[in-house]
C-alpha positions in Angstrom: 122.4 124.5 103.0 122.3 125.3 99.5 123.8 128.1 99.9 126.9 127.2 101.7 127.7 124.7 99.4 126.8 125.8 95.8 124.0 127.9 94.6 124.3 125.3 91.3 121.1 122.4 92.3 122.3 120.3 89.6 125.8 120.2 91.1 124.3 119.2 94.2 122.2 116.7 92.6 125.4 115.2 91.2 127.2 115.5 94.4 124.2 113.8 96.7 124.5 110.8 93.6 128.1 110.3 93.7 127.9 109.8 97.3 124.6 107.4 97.2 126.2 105.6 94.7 129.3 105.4 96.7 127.6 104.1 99.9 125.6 101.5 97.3 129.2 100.1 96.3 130.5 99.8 100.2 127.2 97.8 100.3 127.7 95.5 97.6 131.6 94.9 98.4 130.0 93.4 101.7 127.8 91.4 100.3 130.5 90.1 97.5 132.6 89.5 100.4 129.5 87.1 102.4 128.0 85.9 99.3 131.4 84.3 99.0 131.0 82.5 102.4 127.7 81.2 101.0 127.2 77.5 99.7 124.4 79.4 96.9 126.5 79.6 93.7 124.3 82.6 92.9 125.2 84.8 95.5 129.1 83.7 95.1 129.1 85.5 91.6 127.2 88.2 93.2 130.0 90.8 92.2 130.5 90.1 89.2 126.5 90.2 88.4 126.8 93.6 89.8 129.9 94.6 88.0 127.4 94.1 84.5 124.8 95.7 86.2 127.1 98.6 86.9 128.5 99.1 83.5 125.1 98.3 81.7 125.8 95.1 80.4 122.9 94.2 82.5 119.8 95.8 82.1 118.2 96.7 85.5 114.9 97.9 84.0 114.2 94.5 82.0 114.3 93.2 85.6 110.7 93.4 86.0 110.0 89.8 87.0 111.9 90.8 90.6 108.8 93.0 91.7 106.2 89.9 91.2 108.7 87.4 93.1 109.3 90.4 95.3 105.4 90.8 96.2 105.5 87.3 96.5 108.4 87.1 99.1 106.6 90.1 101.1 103.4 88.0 101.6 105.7 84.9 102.7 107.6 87.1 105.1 104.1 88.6 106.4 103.2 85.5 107.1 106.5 84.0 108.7 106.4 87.5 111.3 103.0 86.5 112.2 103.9 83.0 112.9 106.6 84.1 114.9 104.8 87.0 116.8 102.3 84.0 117.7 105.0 81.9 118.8 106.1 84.2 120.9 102.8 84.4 122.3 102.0 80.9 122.7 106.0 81.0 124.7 104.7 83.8 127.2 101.6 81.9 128.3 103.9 78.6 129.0 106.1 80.7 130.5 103.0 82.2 132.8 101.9 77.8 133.6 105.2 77.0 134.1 105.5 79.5 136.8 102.1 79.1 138.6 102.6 75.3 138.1 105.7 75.6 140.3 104.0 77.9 142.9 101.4 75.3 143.7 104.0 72.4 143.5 105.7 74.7 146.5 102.7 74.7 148.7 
């Protein structure tokens, strides 16, 4: 592949960036566009935090408190999946007594 494109690396590099970055900025519209469905003021003036964050008014590496809240919402979501997976559980064995239940009430 490098070949049939440009034997420069760095020119790829630039390439393979522009087009990241491009797919990174169809992203964001989206969420501008849902954030402004949202009743959370935050995420209604999500484009124009990521308009600063874009052009360095904001910046992204004194962001360093998202990875503790980050770790935090991980542990939260572990938690909520294995609540859920339980659930499920718990629904597949009612689902099992609900069925015998009515094959006895039969006979």
């Amino acid at each position: 592949m490098l070949n049939l494109v440009s034997s420069n690396e760095s020119h790829l590099l630039d390439l393979a960036l522009a087009e990241k970055l491009d797919d990174l900025n169809r992203v964001a519209a989206v969420v501008s566009r849902l954030g402004k469905k949202c009743s959370e003021l935050a995420l209604q003036g999500f484009e124009h935090v990521y308009d600063d964050m874009v052009s360095g008014v904001i910046d992204v590496k004194e962001l360093g408190f998202l990875v503790r809240d980050m770790e935090g919402m991980v542990r939260k979501m572990e938690r909520f999946v294995n609540a859920t997976a339980n659930l499920y559980r718990e629904i597949e064995v009612l689902n099992e007594l609900e069925q015998v239940t009515k094959k006895f009430q039969h006979n």
